[in-house]
N, C-alpha and C positions, 0 to 999 in steps of 0.2 A: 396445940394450936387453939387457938379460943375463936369464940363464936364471933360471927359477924357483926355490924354495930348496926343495931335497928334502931328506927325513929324510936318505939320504947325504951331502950336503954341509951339512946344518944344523953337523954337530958340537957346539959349544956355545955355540950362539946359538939354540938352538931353547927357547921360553918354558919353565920350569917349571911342572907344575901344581902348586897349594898347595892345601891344604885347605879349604874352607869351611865353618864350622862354621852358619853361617845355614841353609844345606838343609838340615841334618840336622836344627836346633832345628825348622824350618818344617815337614821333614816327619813329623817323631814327634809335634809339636804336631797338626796333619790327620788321623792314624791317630788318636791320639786321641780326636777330637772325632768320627770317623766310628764309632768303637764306643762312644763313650758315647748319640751316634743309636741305633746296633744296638741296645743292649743295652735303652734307652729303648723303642725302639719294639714288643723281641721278649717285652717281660717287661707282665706281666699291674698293674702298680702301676708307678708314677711313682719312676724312680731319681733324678734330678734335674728341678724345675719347671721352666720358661719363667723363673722371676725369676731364678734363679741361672745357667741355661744362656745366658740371654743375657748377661752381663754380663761371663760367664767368659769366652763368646767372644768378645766384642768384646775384652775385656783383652787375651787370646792372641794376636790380630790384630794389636795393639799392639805387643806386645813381639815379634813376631815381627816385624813390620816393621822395627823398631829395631834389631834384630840385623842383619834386611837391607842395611841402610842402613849400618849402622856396618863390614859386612864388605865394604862392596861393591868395593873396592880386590884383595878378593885373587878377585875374579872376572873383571876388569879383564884384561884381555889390555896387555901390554904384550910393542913391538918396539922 
């Protein structure tokens, strides 16, 4: 059985990491949707209703899934 593969002996067999641009749409899309709550909630009138907040968020959902789905190869560990 041979030894484990340390960053020392990895050299250049050790994976790259690449970018994912999914986390970043997924997570600026969440801050989002968590301040437009805040902002909803702390202000004395209605910044957006329930008919627009919900449609928007289900959309976002959407399309963030779809990024997810479409990126998920460069989150993929490959040996």
């Amino acid at each position: 059985m041979s030894e484990p593969l340390t960053p020392e002996r990895a050299g250049d067999r050790r994976p790259r990491r690449r970018f994912d641009p999914g986390a970043l749409i997924a997570g600026v899309f969440f801050v989002g949707v968590a301040l437009l709550f805040l902002v909803n909630g702390m202000s004395d009138d209605t910044v957006a209703g329930p008919e627009v907040l919900i449609p928007a968020l289900l959309i976002g959902l959407g399309v963030v899934g779809m990024i997810r789905v479409l990126t998920r190869s460069r989150r993929r560990d490959r040996h």
